[in-house]
C-alpha positions as CSV (number, residue, x, y, z in Angstrom):
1,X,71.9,103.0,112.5
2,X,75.5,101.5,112.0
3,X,75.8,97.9,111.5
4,X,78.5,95.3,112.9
5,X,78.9,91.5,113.4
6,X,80.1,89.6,116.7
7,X,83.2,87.9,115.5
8,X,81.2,84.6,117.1
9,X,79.6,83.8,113.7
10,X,82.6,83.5,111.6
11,X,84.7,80.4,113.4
12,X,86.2,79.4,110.1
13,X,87.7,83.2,109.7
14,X,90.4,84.9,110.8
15,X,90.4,88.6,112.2
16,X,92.3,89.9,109.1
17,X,90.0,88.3,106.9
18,X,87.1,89.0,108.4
19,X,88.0,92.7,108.1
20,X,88.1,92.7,104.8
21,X,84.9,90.4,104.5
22,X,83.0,93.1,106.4
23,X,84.4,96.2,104.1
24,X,83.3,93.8,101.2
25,X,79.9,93.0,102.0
26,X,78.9,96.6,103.0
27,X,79.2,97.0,107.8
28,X,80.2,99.6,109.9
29,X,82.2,97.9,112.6
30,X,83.2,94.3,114.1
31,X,82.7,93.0,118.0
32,X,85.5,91.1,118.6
33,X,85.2,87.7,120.4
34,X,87.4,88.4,123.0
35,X,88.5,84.5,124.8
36,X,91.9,82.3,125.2
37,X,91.5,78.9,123.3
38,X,93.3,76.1,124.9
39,X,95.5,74.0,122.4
40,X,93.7,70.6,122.9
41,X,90.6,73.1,121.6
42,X,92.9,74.3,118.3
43,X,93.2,70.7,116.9
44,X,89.3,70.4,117.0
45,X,87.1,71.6,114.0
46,X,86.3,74.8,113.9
47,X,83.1,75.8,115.6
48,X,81.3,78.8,117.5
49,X,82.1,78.1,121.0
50,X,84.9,76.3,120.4
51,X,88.2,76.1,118.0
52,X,87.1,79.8,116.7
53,X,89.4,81.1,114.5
54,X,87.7,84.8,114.5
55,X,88.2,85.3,118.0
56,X,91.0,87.6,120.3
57,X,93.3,85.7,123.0
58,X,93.4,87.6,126.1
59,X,97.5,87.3,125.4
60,X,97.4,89.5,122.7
61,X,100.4,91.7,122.4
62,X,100.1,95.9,122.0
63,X,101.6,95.6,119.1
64,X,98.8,93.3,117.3
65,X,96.1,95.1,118.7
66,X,97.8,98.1,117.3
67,X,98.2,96.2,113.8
68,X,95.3,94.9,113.9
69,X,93.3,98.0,114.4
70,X,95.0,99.7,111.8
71,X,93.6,97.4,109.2
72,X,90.3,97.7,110.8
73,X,90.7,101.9,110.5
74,X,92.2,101.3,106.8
75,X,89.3,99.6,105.5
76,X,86.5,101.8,107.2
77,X,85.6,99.7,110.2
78,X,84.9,100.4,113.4
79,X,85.8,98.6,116.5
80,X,82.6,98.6,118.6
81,X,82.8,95.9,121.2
82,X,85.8,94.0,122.6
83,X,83.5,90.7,123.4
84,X,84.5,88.3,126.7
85,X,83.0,85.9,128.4
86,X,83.6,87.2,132.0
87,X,82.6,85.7,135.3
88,X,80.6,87.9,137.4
89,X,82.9,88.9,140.3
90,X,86.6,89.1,138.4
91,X,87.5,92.2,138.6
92,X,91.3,91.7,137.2
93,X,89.6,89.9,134.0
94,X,87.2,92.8,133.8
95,X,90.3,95.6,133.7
96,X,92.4,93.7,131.6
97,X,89.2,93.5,129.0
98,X,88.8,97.5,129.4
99,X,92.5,97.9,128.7
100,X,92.7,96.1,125.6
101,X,89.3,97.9,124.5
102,X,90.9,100.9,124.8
103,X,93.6,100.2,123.0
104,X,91.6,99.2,120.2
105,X,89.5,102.1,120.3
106,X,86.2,99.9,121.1
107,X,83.0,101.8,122.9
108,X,82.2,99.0,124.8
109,X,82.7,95.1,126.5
110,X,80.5,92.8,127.7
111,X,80.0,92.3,131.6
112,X,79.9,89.0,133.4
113,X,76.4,88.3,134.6
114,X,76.2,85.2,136.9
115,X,74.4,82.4,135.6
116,X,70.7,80.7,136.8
117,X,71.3,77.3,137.4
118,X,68.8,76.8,140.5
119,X,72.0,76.0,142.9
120,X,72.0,79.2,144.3
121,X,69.4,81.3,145.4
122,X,68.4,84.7,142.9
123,X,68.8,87.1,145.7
124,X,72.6,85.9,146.6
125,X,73.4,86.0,143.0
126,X,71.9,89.8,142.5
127,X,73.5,91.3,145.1
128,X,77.1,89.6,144.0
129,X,75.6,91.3,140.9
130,X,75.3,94.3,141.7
131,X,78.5,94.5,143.4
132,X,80.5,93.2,140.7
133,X,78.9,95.8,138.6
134,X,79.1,98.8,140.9
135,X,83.2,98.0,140.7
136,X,83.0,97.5,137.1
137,X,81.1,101.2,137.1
138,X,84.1,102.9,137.7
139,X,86.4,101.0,135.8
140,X,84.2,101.7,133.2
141,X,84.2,105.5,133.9
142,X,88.3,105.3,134.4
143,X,88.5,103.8,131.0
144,X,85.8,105.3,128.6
145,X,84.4,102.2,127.7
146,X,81.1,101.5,128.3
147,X,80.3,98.0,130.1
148,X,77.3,96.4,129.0
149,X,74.9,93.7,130.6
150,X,73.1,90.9,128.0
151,X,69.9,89.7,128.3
152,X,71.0,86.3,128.0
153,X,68.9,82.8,128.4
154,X,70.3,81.0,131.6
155,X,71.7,84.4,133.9
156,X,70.0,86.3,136.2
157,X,69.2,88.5,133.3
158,X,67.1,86.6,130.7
159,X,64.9,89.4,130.0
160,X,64.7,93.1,129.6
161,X,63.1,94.1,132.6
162,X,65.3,91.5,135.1
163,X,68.5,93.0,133.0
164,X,66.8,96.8,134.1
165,X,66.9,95.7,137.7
166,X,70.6,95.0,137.9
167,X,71.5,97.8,136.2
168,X,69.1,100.5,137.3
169,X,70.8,102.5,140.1
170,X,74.1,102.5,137.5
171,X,74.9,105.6,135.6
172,X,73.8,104.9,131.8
173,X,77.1,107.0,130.5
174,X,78.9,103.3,131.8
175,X,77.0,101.2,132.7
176,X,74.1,99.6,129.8
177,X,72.1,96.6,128.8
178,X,72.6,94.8,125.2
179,X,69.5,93.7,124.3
180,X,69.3,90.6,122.7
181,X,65.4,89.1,120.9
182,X,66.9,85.6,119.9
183,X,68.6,84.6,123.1
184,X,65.1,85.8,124.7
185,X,63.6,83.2,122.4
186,X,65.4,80.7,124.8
187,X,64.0,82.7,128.2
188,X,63.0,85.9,129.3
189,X,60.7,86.7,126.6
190,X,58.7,90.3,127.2
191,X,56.4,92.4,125.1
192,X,59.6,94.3,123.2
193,X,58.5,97.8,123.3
194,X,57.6,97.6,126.9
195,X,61.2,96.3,127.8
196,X,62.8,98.6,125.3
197,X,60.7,101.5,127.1
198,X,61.8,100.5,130.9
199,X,65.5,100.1,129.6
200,X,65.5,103.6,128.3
201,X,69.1,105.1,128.5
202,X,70.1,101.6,129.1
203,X,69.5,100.3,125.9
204,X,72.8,100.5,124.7
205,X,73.5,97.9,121.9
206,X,70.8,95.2,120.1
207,X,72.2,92.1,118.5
208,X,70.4,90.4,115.8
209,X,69.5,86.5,115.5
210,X,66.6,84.2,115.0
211,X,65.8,80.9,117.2
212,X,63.1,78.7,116.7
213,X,61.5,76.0,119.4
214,X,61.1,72.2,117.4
215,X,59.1,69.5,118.8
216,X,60.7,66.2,119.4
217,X,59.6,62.9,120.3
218,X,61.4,60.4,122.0
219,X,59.8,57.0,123.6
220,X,56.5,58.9,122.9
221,X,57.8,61.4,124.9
222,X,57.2,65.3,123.4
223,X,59.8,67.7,124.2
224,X,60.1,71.4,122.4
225,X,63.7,72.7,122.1
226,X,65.2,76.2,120.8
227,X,67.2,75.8,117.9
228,X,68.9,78.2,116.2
229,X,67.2,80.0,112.7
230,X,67.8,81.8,109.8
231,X,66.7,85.5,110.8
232,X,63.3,85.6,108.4
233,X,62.6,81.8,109.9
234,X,62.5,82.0,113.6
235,X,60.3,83.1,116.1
236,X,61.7,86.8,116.6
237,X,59.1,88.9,114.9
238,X,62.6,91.6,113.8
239,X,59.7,93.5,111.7
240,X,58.5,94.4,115.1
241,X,61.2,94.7,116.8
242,X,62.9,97.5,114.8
243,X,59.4,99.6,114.7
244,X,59.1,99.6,118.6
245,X,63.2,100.4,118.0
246,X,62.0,103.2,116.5
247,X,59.5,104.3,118.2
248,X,61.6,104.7,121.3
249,X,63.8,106.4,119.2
250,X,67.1,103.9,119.6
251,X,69.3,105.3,116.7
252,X,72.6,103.0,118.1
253,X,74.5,100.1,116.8
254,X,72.9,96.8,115.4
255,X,74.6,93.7,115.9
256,X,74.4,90.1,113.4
257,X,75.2,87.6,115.8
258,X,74.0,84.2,113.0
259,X,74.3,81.0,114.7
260,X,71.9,79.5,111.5
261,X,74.7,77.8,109.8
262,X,72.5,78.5,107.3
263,X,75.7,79.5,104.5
264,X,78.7,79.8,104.5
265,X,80.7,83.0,106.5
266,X,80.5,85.9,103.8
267,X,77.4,85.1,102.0
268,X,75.8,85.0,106.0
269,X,77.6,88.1,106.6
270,X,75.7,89.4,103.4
271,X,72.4,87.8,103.5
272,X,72.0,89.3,107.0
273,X,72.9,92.7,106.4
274,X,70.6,93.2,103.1
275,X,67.5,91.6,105.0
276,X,68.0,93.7,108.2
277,X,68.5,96.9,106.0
278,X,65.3,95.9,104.2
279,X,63.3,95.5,107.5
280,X,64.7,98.8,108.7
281,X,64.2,100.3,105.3
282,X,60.6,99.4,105.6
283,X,59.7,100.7,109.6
């Protein structure tokens, strides 16, 4: 297995830095959040989802992407994912995503999956789906990168086997699910190996998290919530996970996608990466 990290985790990093974190602390490759960050955003502290300093604009030039993938070659990483947030349906977003993948040399994006709100109706939203993705199939094909669906808490796809069904009359050469344990914390949970099994040529990518659900009272009122965890702390059982990884015989890449905050960037990046070599070491 090669190991990367989703560019997500570092906010308070910039690409050129986190480059050389990753070459320091011992990964294969880097998935580049891939978003434009408005400027009232850039005067904000730096966070995930927000002011993230690790992350690509959509403006970038050929000639960073060519600089900026030269460091990444010179210090022994690979670019594995360019990483958007696309809506389901933009096709021009889609392309431009697949052009600037190419250029850096990246195996695959992320796909826009429509998201589960219960203001439209499930059947609407899979066939817009499965159009979107059809397009995005040959788009795909045209530009060698592979486009990949996440099972993702709040989509149409939460889990592996609803993820399956939008993907399954898709060629697997372009067309392939990230699968992704913590986020099915959230929703979508499934017995792993079965999902891992029905994905089959499918399973194209697994990123690596933990989540844990914490009861809260308010007014005597008892509500549970997902919160994110430390990878040994949350619910995701990643001891299991990686043997029914095994078993069906997934040898591919293994995203850290930490949303913990449980240290800071490089010592993350390094406590992640020696205690998901250990569990794999030990399956």
């Amino acid at each position: 297995m090669k190991f990367s990290v989703f560019t997500v985790m570092a906010p308070d990093t910039t690409p050129e830095r986190m480059i050389h974190y990753l070459k320091e602390t011992g990964y294969d490759g880097v998935e580049w959040r891939f978003k434009e960050t408005p400027e009232e955003v850039k005067k904000q502290e730096t966070s995930f989802w927000g002011n993230n300093l690790c992350t690509i604009d959509p403006a970038i030039s050929d000639q960073e992407i060519q600089q900026l993938a030269q460091t990444a070659k010179e210090n022994g990483i690979e670019t594995f994912s360019v990483t958007p947030y696309l809506t389901s349906g933009d096709l021009e977003a889609t392309e431009r995503v697949l052009d600037v993948a190419k250029k850096f040399g990246a195996k695959s994006i992320r796909l826009g999956v429509p998201r589960y709100d219960r203001s439209s109706n499930y059947h609407d939203l899979y066939q817009g789906a499965l159009h979107y993705l059809q397009e995005a199939e040959q788009m795909c094909k045209q530009y060698g990168v592979k486009g990949l669906v996440e099972t993702h808490h709040q989509t149409i796809t939460p889990s592996a086997s609803l993820a399956y069904r939008l993907v399954r009359s898709l060629n697997p050469d372009h067309i392939g699910v990230l699968y992704d344990p913590g986020n099915m914390v959230h929703e979508g949970y499934e017995n792993y190996r079965m999902g891992m099994e029905l994905l089959g040529d499918y399973l194209a990518h697994v990123h690596v998290k933990n989540a844990q659900w914490v009861k809260q009272t308010d007014d005597d009122q008892v509500n549970w919530q997902v919160q994110w965890a430390q990878l040994d702390k949350g619910v995701v059982d990643w001891k299991q996970v990686l043997t029914d990884l095994k078993a069906v015989g997934y040898d591919g890449n293994i995203g850290m996608e930490d949303f913990s905050n449980a240290y800071p960037t490089k010592e993350s990046l390094k406590f992640n990466l020696d205690a998901i070599k250990k569990l794999v070491n030990g399956v």
